[in-house]
MIZA-768393 format. One line per field, with one value per residue (C-alpha): residue number from 1; residue in three letters; x, y, z. Coordinates in steps of 0.5 Angstrom, whole numbers, plus 2048, in hexadecimal, padded with zeros to 3 digits. Layout:
residues N
num <- [NUM ...]
residuo <- [ALA ...]
east <- [X ...]
north <- [Y ...]
up <- [Z ...]
END
This chain:
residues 359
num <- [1 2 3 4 5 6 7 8 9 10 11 12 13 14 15 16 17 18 19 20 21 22 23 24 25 26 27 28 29 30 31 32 33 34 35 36 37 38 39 40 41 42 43 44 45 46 47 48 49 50 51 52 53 54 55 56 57 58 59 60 61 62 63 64 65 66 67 68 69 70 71 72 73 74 75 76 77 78 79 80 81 82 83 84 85 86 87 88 89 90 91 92 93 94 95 96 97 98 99 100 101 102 103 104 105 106 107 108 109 110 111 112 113 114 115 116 117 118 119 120 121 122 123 124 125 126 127 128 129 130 131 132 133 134 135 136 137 138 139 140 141 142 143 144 145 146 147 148 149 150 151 152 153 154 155 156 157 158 159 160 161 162 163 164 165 166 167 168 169 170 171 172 173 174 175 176 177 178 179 180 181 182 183 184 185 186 187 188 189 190 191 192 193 194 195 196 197 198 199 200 201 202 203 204 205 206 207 208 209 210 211 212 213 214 215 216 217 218 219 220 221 222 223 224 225 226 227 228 229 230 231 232 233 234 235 236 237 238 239 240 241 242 243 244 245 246 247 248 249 250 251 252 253 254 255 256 257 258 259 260 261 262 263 264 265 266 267 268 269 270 271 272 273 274 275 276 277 278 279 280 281 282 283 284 285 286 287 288 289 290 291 292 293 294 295 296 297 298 299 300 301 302 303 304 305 306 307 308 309 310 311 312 313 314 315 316 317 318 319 320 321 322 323 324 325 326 327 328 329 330 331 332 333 334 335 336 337 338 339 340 341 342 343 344 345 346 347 348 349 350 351 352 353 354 355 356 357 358 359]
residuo <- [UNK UNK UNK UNK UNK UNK UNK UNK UNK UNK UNK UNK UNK UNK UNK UNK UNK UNK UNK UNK UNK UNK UNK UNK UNK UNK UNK UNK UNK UNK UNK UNK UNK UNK UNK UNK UNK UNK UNK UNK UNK UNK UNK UNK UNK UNK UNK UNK UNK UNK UNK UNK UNK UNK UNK UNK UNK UNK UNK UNK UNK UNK UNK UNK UNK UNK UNK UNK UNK UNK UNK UNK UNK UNK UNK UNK UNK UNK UNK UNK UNK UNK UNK UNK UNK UNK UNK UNK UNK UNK UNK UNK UNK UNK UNK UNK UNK UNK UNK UNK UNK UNK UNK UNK UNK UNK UNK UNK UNK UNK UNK UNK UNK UNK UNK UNK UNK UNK UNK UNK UNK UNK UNK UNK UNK UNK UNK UNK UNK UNK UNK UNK UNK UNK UNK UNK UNK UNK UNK UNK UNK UNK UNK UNK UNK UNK UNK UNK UNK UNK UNK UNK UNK UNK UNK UNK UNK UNK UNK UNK UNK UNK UNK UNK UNK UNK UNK UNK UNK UNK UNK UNK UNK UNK UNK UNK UNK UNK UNK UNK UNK UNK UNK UNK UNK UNK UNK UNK UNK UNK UNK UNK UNK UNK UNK UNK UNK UNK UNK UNK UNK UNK UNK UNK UNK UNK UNK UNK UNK UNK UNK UNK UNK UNK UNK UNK UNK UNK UNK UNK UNK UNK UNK UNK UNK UNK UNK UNK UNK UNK UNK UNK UNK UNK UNK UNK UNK UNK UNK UNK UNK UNK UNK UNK UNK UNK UNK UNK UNK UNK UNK UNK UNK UNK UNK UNK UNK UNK UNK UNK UNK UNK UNK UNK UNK UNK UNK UNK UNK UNK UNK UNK UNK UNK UNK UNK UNK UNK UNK UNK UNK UNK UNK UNK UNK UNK UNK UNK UNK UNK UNK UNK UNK UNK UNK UNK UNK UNK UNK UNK UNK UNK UNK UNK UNK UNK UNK UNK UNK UNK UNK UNK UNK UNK UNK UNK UNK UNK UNK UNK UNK UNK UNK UNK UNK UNK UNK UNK UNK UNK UNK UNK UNK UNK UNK UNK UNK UNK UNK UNK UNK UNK UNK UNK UNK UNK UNK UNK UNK UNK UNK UNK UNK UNK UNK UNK UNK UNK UNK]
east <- [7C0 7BD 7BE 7B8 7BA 7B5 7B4 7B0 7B5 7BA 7BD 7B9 7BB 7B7 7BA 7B9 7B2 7B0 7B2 7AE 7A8 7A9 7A9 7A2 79D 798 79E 7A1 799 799 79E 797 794 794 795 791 78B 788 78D 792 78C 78D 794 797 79D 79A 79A 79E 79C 79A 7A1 7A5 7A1 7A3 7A9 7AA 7A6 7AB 7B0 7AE 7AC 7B3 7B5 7B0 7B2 7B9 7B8 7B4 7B7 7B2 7AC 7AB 7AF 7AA 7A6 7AA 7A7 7A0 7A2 7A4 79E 798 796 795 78E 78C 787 789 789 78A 785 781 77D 77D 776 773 777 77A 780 787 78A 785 788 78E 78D 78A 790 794 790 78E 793 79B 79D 79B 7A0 7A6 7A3 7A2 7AA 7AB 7A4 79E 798 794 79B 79C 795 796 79C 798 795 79A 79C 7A3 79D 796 797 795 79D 79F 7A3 79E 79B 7A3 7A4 79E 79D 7A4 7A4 79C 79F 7A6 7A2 79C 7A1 79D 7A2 79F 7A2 7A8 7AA 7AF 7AF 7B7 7B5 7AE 7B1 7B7 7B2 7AC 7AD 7A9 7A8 7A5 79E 79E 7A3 7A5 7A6 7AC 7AD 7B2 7AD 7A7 7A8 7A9 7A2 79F 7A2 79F 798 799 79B 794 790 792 792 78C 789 78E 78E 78A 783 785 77E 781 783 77D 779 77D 77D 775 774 779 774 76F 771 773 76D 768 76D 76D 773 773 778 77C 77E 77F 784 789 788 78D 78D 78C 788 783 783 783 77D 779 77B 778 772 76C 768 769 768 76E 772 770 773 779 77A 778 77D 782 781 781 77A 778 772 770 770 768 76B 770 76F 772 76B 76A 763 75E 75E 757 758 75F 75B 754 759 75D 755 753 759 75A 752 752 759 75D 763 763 763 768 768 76F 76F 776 777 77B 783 784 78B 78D 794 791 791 798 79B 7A1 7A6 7A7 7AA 7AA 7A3 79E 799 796 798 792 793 79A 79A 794 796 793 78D 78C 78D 788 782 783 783 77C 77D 781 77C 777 771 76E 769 76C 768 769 769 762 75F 763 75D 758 75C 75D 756 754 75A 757 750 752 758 758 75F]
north <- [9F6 9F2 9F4 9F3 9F3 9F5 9F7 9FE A01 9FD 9FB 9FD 9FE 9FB 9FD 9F8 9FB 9FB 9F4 9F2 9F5 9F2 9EB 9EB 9E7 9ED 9F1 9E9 9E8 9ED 9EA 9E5 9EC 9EE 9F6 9F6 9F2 9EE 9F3 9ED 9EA 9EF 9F0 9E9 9EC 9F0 9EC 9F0 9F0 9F5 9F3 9F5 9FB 9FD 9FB A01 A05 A05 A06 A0C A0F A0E A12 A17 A18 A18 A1F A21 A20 A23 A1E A19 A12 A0E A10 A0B A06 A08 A09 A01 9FF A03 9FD 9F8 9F9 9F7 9F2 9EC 9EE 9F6 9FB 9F7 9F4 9FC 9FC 9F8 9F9 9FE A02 9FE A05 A03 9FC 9FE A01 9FB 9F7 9FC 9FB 9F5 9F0 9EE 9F4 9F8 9F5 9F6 9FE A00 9FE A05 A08 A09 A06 A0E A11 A0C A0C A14 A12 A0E A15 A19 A1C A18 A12 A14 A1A A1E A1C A16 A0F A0B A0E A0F A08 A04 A08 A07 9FF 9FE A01 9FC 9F6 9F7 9F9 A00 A06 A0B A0A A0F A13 A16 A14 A17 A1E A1E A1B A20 A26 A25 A29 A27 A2F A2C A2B A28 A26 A2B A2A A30 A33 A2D A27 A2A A26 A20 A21 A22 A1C A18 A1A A19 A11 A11 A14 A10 A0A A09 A09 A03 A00 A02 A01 9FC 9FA 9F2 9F3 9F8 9F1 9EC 9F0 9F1 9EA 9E9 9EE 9EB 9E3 9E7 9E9 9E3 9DF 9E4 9E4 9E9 9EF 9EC 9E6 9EA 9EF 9E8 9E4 9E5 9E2 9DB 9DB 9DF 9DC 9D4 9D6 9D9 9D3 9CD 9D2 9CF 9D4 9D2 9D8 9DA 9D4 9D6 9DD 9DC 9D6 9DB 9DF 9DA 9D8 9DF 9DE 9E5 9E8 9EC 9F5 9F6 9FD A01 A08 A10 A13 A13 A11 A15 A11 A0F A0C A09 A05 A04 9FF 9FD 9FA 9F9 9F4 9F0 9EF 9EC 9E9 9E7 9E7 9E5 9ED 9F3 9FA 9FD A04 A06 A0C A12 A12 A19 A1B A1E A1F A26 A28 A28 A2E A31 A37 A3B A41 A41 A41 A3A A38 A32 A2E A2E A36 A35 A30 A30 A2A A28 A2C A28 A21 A22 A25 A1F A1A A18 A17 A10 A0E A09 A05 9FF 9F9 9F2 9EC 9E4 9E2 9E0 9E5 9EB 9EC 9EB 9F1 9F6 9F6 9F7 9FC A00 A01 A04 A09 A0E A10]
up <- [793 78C 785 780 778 773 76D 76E 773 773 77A 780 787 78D 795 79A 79C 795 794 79B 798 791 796 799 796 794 790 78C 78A 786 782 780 77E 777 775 76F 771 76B 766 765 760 75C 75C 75F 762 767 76D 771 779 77E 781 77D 77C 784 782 77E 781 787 782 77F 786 78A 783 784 78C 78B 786 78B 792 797 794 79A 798 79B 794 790 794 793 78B 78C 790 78D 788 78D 78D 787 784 77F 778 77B 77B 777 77D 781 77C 782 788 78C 789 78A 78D 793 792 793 79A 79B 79A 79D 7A4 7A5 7A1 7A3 7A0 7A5 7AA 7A5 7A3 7AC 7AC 7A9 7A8 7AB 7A8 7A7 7A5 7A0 79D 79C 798 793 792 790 789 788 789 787 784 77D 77A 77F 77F 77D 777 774 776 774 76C 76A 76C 76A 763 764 766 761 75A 758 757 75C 762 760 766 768 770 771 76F 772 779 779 778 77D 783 789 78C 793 791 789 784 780 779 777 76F 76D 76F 76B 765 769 76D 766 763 76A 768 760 763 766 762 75D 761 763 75C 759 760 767 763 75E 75C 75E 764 766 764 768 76E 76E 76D 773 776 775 778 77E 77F 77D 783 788 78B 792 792 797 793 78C 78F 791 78B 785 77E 77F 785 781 77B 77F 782 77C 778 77E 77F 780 77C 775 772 775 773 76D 76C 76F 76A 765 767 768 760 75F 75C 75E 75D 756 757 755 758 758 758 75A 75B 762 766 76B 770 770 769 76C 771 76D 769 76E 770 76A 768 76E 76E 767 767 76E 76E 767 765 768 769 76A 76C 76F 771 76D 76E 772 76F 776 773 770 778 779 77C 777 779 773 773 77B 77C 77C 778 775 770 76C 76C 769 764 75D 75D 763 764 75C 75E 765 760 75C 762 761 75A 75C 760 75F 762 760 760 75F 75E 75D 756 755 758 754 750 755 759 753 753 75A 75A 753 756 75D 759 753 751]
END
């Protein structure tokens, strides 16, 4: 048994299983992986890692276990593992590459974790536990842990969030977690958290401009899935910096300065998508790798569905509370898509952007 101090939960736990897991090359990787991607160039301390996001994840979801006895143990260790496939710089690879759920299945057959989870486990079985509510669910471990220590390593004063009273009054019924009358002003305050997250955070036009650019380099060098899903930070970044390619030396430099690339566009008006692809064309045949489309898929909210029991009866939490059916029929409002560009060719782009689009 170890215990690790930190700022967000305090001291955590860890059982001799949980601390042979957190040993394998594949989990201690994680700890070269940054939570928030590029966020760190808008808001400097947050360089948190997908380490201790695991960490506090399994935290959460012993928590949530030891209230609800009859959800399978095993479930802790899948809320500590259910990370392990992601790319460098986190989501902001999945653009290009398979999602890092399928990533993480990868890992969990094929690397020495294996070894570690069959000492209790089979491999079906515990890939089944990945999927469960406590892990990958409307209101989970994970979206309690990473909203309140994204607010906590970034500084914004959104991430207040009851976790006591929210864990204290999910009950799992056998099928779901369910949230009783008590928790439900914990649940709404979980949904403000990201809604107002995502906004001042999550789509931080710096950080959507770096990671597009990283997306970019990755693409002009061609690195095959295979070798992507074993790299951390500093592979990544050490192979994109001696890079025969001298645009992608060039981006990663520019990243490296933080001599990021000019918003052209930054818009909330979505686009056909005979229109969206028509500019993707138009600009990569005009411009290269020197102009960027970033169209990100829209934040889904799951946490309307959540299931709470009022009065005896289910029902969902969007159908309970005003305020969360308002803050998801304003989600798309903190949306955004853009066009970015290099410096010199900005004006160039507004022109080529202004022909094709009528706002």
């Amino acid at each position: 048994m170890k215990l690790v101090h930190g700022p967000v939960h305090g001291t955590i736990e860890l059982d001799d299983f949980a601390v042979e897991l957190v040993d394998t090359p594949e989990f201690q990787r994680l700890r070269r992986i940054t939570q928030l991607g590029f966020v760190f160039l808008a808001y400097p301390t947050a360089r948190h890692t997908r380490f201790e996001h695991s960490l506090g994840t399994f935290h959460l979801a012993r928590k949530l276990v030891d209230h609800n006895p009859d959800v399978e143990r095993g479930v802790i260790y899948a809320a500590l593992l259910h990370d392990l496939g992601q790319y460098p710089f986190s989501h902001t690879l999945e653009a290009i590459y398979p999602r890092h759920e399928e990533n993480t299945a990868w890992f969990i057959k094929n690397g020495e974790v294996r070894d570690i989870i069959e000492e209790s486990y089979s491999i079906g079985e515990f890939l089944r536990f990945l999927k469960h509510p406590v892990v990958s669910g409307d209101i989970d471990a994970d979206r309690m842990d990473y909203l309140i220590r994204d607010a906590y390593y970034t500084g914004v004063a959104y991430g207040l969030v009851d976790l006591d009273r929210l864990i204290r009054n999910l009950h799992w019924d056998g099928e779901r977690l369910v949230v009783l009358e008590k928790g439900i002003m914990a649940a709404q305050n979980l949904l403000l958290a990201r809604s107002m997250m995502y906004p001042t955070v999550y789509l931080h036009h710096v950080s959507r401009i770096a990671g597009a650019m990283l997306v970019e380099a990755v693409k002009l060098e061609g690195i095959p899935l295979d070798e992507i899903r074993l790299m951390d930070e500093i592979d990544l970044v050490a192979r994109l910096r001696t890079s025969d390619k001298p645009e992608v030396r060039g981006l990663i430099r520019a990243i490296d300065s933080r001599k990021l690339y000019k918003r052209v566009i930054w818009s909330s008006e979505p686009l056909e998508r005979d229109l969206l692809e028509e500019l993707r064309r138009e600009l990569e045949a005009e411009f290269g790798h020197l102009a960027l489309l970033d169209y990100p898929p829209k934040p889904k909210f799951e946490e309307k569905n959540a299931f709470v029991l009022v009065e005896g009866k289910l029902r969902r939490l969007s159908d309970v509370s005003p305020l969360v059916r308002s803050l998801f029929e304003l989600k798309d409002t903190y949306w955004r898509w853009g066009v970015y560009a290099e410096n010199s060719e900005v004006e160039r782009v507004r022109r080529l952007v202004s022909r094709l689009l009528v706002f």
